[in-house]
C-alpha positions in Angstrom: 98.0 -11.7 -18.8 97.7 -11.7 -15.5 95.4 -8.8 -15.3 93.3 -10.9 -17.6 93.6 -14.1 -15.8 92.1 -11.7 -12.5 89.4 -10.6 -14.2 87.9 -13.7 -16.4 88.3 -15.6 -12.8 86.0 -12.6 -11.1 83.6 -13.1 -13.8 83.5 -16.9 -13.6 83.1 -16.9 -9.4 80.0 -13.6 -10.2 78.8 -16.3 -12.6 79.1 -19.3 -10.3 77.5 -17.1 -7.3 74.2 -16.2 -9.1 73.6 -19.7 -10.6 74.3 -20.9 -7.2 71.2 -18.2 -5.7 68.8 -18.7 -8.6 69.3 -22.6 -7.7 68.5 -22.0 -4.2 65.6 -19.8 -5.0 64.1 -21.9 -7.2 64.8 -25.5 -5.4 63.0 -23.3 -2.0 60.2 -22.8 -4.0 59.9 -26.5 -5.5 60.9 -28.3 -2.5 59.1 -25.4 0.1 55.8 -27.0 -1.4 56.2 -30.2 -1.3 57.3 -30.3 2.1 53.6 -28.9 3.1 51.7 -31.9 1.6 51.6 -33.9 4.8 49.5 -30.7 6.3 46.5 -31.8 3.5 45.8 -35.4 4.7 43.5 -34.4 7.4 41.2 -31.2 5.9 41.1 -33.4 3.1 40.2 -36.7 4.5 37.6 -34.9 6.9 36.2 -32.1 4.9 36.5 -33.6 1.1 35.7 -37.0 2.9 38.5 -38.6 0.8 40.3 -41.6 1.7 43.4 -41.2 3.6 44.9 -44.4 1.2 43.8 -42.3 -1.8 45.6 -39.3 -0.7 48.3 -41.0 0.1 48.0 -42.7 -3.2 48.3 -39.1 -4.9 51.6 -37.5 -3.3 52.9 -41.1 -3.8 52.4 -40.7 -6.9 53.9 -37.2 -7.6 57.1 -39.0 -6.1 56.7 -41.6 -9.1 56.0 -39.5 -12.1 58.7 -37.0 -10.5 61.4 -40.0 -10.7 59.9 -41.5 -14.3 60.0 -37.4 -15.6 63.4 -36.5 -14.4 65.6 -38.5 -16.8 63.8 -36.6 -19.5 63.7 -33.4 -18.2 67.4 -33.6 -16.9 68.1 -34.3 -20.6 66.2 -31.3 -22.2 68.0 -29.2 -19.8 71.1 -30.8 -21.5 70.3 -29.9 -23.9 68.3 -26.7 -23.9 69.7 -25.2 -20.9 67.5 -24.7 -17.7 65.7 -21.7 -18.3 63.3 -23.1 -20.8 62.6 -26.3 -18.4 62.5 -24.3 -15.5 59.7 -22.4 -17.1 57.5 -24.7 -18.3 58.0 -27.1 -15.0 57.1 -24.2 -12.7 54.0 -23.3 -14.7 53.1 -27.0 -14.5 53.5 -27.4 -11.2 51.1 -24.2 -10.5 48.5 -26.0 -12.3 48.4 -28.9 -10.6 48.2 -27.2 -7.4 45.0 -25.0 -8.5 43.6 -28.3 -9.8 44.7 -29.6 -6.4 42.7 -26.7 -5.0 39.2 -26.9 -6.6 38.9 -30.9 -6.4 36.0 -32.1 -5.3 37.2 -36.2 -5.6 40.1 -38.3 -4.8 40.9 -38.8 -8.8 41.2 -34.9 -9.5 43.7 -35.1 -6.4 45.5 -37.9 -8.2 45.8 -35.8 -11.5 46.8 -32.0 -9.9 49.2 -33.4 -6.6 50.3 -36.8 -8.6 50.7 -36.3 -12.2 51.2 -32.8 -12.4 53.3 -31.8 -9.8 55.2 -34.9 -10.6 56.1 -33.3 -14.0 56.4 -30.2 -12.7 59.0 -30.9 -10.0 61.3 -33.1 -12.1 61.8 -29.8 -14.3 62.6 -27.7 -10.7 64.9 -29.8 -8.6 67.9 -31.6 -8.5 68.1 -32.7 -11.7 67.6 -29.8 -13.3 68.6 -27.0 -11.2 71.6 -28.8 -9.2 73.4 -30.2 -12.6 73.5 -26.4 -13.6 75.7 -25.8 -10.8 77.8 -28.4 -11.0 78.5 -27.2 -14.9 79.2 -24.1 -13.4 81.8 -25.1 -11.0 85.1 -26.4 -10.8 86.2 -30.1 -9.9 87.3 -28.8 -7.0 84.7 -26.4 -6.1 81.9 -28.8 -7.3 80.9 -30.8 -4.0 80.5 -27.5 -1.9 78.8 -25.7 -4.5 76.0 -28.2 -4.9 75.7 -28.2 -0.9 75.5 -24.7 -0.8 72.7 -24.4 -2.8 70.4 -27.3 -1.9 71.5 -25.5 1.5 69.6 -22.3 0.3 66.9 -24.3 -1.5 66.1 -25.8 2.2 64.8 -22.1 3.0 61.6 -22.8 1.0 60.8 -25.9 3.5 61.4 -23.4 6.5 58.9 -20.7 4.9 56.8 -22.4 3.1 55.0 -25.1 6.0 54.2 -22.3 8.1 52.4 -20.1 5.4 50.5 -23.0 4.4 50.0 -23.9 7.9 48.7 -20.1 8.5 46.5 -19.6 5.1 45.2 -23.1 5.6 44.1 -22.4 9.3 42.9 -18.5 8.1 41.4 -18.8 5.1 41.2 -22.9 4.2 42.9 -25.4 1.8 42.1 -23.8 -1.5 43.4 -20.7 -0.9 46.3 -22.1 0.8 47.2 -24.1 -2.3 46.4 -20.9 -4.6 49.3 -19.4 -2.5 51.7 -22.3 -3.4 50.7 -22.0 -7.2 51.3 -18.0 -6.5 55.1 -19.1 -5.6 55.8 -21.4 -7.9 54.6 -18.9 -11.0 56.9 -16.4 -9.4 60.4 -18.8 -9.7 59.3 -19.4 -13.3 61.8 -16.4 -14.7 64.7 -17.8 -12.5 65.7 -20.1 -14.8 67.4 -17.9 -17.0 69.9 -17.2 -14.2 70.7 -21.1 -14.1 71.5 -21.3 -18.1 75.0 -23.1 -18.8 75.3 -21.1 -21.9 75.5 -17.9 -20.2 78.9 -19.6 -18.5 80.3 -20.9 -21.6 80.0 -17.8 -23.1 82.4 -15.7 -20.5 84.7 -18.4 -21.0 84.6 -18.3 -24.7 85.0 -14.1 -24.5 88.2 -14.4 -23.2 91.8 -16.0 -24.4 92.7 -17.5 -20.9 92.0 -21.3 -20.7 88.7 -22.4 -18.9 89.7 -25.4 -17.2 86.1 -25.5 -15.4 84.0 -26.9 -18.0 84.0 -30.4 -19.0 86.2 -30.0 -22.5 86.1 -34.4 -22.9 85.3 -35.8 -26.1 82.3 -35.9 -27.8 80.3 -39.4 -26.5 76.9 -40.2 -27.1 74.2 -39.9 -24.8 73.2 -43.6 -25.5 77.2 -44.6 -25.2 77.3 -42.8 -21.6 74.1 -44.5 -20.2 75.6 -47.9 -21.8 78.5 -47.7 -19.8 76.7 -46.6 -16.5 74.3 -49.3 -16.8 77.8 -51.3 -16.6 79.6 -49.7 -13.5 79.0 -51.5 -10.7 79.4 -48.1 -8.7 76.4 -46.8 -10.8 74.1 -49.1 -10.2 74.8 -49.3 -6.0 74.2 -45.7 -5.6 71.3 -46.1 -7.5 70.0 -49.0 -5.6 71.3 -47.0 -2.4 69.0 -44.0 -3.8 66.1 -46.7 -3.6 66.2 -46.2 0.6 66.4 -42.1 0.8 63.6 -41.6 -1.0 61.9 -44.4 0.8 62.4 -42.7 4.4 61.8 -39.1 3.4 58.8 -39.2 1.7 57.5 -42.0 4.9 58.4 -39.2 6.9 57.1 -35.7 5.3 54.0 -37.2 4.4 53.1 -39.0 7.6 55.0 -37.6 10.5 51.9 -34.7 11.1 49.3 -37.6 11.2 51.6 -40.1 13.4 52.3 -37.1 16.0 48.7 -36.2 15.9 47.7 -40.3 17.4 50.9 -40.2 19.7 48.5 -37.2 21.0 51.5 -34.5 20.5 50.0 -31.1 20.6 48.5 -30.0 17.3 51.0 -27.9 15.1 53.6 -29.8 16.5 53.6 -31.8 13.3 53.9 -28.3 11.3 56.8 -27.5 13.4 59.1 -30.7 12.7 58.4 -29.9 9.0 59.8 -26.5 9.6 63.1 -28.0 11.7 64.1 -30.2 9.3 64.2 -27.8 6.6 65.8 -25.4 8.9 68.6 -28.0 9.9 68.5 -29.5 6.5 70.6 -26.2 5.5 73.0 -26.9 7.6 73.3 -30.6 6.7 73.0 -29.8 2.8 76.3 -27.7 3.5 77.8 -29.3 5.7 77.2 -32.9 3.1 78.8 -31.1 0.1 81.8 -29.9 2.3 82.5 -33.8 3.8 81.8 -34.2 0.0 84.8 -32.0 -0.9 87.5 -33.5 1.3 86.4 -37.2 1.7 84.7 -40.0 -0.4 81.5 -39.1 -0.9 80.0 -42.4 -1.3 81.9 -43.2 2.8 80.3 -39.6 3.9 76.9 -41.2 2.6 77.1 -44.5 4.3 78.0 -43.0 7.6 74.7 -40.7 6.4 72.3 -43.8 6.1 73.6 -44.6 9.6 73.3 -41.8 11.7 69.9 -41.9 9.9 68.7 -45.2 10.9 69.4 -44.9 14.4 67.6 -41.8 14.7 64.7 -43.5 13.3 64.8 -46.3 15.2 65.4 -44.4 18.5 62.5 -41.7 17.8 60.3 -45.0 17.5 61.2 -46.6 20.1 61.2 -44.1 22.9 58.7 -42.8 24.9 57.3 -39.2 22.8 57.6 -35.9 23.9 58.2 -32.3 22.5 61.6 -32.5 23.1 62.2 -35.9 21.3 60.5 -34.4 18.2 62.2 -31.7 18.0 65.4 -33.4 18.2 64.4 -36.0 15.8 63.2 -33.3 13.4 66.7 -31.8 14.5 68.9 -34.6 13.7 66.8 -35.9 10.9 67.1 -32.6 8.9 71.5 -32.5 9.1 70.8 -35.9 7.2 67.7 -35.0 5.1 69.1 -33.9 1.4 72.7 -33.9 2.4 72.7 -37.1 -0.1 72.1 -35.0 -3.2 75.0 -32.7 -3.2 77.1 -36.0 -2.5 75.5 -38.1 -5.4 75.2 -35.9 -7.8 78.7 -35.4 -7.0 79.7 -38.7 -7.0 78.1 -39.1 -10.5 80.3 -35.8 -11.9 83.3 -37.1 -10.5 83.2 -40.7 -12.3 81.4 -39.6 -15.7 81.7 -36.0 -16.1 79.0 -33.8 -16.5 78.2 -33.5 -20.2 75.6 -35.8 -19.4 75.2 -35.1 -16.0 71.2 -34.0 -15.9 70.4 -37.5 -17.8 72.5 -39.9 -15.5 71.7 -38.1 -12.3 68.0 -38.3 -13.7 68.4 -42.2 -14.4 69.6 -42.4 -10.5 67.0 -40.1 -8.8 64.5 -42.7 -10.5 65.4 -45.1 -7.8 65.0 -42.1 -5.2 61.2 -42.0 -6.3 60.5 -46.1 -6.8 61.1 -45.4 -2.8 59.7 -42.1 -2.2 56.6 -44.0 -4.0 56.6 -46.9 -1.7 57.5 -44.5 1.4 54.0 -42.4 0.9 51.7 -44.7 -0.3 52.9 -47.6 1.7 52.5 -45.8 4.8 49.1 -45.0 4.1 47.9 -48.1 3.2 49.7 -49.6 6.2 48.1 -47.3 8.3 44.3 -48.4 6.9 45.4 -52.0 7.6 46.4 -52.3 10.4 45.4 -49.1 12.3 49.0 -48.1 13.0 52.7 -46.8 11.8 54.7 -49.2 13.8 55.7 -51.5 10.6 56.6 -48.9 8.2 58.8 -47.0 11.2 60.6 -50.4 11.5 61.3 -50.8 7.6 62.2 -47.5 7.6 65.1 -47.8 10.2 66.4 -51.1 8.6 66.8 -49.6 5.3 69.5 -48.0 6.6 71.7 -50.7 7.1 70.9 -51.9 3.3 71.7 -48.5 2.3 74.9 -47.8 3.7 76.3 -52.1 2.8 75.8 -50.9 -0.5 77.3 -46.8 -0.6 80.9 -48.1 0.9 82.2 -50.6 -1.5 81.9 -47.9 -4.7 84.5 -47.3 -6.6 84.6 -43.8 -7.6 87.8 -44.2 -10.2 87.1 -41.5 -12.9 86.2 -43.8 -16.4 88.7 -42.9 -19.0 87.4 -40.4 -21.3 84.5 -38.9 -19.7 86.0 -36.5 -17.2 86.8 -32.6 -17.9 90.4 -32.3 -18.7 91.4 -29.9 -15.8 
């Protein structure tokens, strides 16, 4: 027995390891880019002569469709698996980017980078890729596993702003974004690699009891969101999901054009992209270890913190290289660390038999802000000919953030938890 016990646990880590790769793999591709949007604002507001509010308008958008999509692609993948989401997001995505490419107005910008990519992103993220991992792993293991591969998935926003940034400078914006649809196509096949049922079947080809799937009753999917919608805990991360998605997409959106009138040299903007993926993969891991040995929802309302005073510092002092960098620095530690941790937090207190769905329902605050956050900082910027409000707002959401992440209760509701 123990022989066998060996062996079905080799198989279940080899299983747990390639879902955890395709996931990073696939979010790099996804999340690579979408970090590179904020490089399009000024070839297209010059040389397309669109509005800067209009563009803005268009990755804001992306952010809202993205949130409105994910509940309902979380929950095909629940029930589907990934691969078949996976797909069909990537190849939507890729569309919208050679749409993106060829548009010769503001509104065919709106349909390829807003509605588009929106749909196409909500089936290759977080709610979809990360929920396969948790399925994958253990309670125990759960936390770290999801930081590990948002970790890997923060390659893509490494790689992928300086090949735009290259083929953009080379050969101009529609090839550049040709490129990105190029990517994207490629990570459609990696899907299979994140399908649940390829885990549940190793544990069903062996006699040795699989304590790492969730094995709770049957409930409803209209039963679990019922009771979420009644957990206080639920609905303050959710609302504390609101200010994350508020300050990153402010940020990747606009921190290239608010560098480029602090007169920073150009590229610089391109290279604080870069740095906060690169240190985000640090901070991804780092987030789902805390995640692992202390409350999650304390690790992410020191998180908000540490955020908001590097905000409000990098506004408030005088600019230089070195202060971008080590905002971009400091910023990316911080940057998706909060996904591992909520979509943790959401495991640990419902199970994850529904897990794609309610972390879907959450991430649809995340993008009400990541909304706000783009488009509001554009049209700011057309009124009033600066950034200065939006960097304030940015900084005090913070505080509002992290009030609400420290008085949730994270007691594991009776009924939907794996029986481990």
């Amino acid at each position: 027995m123990s022989t066998a016990i060996r062996s079905h646990s080799l198989s279940l880590k080899t299983h747990l390891t390639l879902v955890i790769v395709a996931a990073a793999l696939v979010m790099s591709a996804a999340m690579g880019v979408r970090q590179t949007f904020g490089l399009f604002i000024g070839p297209f507001s010059f040389d397309r002569g669109v509005p800067v509010t209009l563009i803005a308008f268009a990755i804001a958008l992306h952010n809202l469709v993205w949130g409105f999509a994910q509940p309902f692609a979380g929950a095909a993948a629940d029930r589907h698996g990934a691969a078949p989401v996976v797909a069909f997001g990537a190849a939507v995505f890729a569309a919208g980017l050679a749409i993106a490419a060829s548009a010769s107005s503001g509104w065919a910008l709106v349909l390829g980078l807003g509605v588009l990519v929106g749909i196409g992103i909500s089936c290759t993220s977080f709610g979809v890729v990360l929920t396969a991992v948790g399925r994958v792993a253990t309670t125990e293991q759960r936390s770290l596993a999801m930081g590990i591969a948002s970790a890997g998935g923060s390659l893509g926003q490494v790689l992928m702003v300086p090949l735009a940034q290259a083929v953009r400078l080379s050969a101009g914006v529609s090839t550049s974004l040709l490129v990105l649809a190029f990517v994207m196509l490629i990570a459609a096949p990696l899907g299979i690699l994140l399908d649940r049922r390829g885990a549940r079947g190793a544990a069903a080809a062996t006699s040795v009891p699989a304590a790492t799937y969730d094995h709770s009753p049957p409930t409803s999917l209209r039963d679990t969101l019922a009771h979420a919608s009644r957990h206080r805990g639920y609905r303050l991360l959710t609302l504390g999901f609101f200010t994350c998605g508020f300050q990153l997409a402010f940020i990747a959106t606009h921190l290239p054009g608010y560098l480029f009138l602090c007169h920073m040299p150009i590229g610089l903007g391109a290279t604080a992209l870069s740095l906060i993926g690169l240190f985000n993969m640090a901070g991804s891991w780092a987030c789902g270890w805390l995640g692992g040995r202390f409350r999650q929802q304390i690790v992410l309302g020191w998180l908000y913190l540490i955020r908001g005073a590097t905000i409000a510092a990098f506004f408030l002092l005088p600019k230089s290289t070195v202060s971008v960098v080590l905002f971009a620095a400091v910023m990316g530690l911080t940057w998706l660390g909060t996904v591992p941790l909520t979509s943790g937090l959401v495991a640990k207190v419902f199970g994850t038999r529904h897990l794609g769905t309610l972390f879907g329902v959450c991430f649809l605050s995340h993008q009400l802000g990541s909304f706000l956050g783009a488009w509001l900082g554009g049209f700011v910027f057309d009124m009033t000919g600066s950034y200065s409000l939006i960097w304030g707002a940015t900084a005090l959401a913070s505080v509002f953030a992290a009030a609400l992440h420290f008085p949730i209760d994270d007691t594991v509701v009776d009924g939907t938890r794996c029986m481990t």
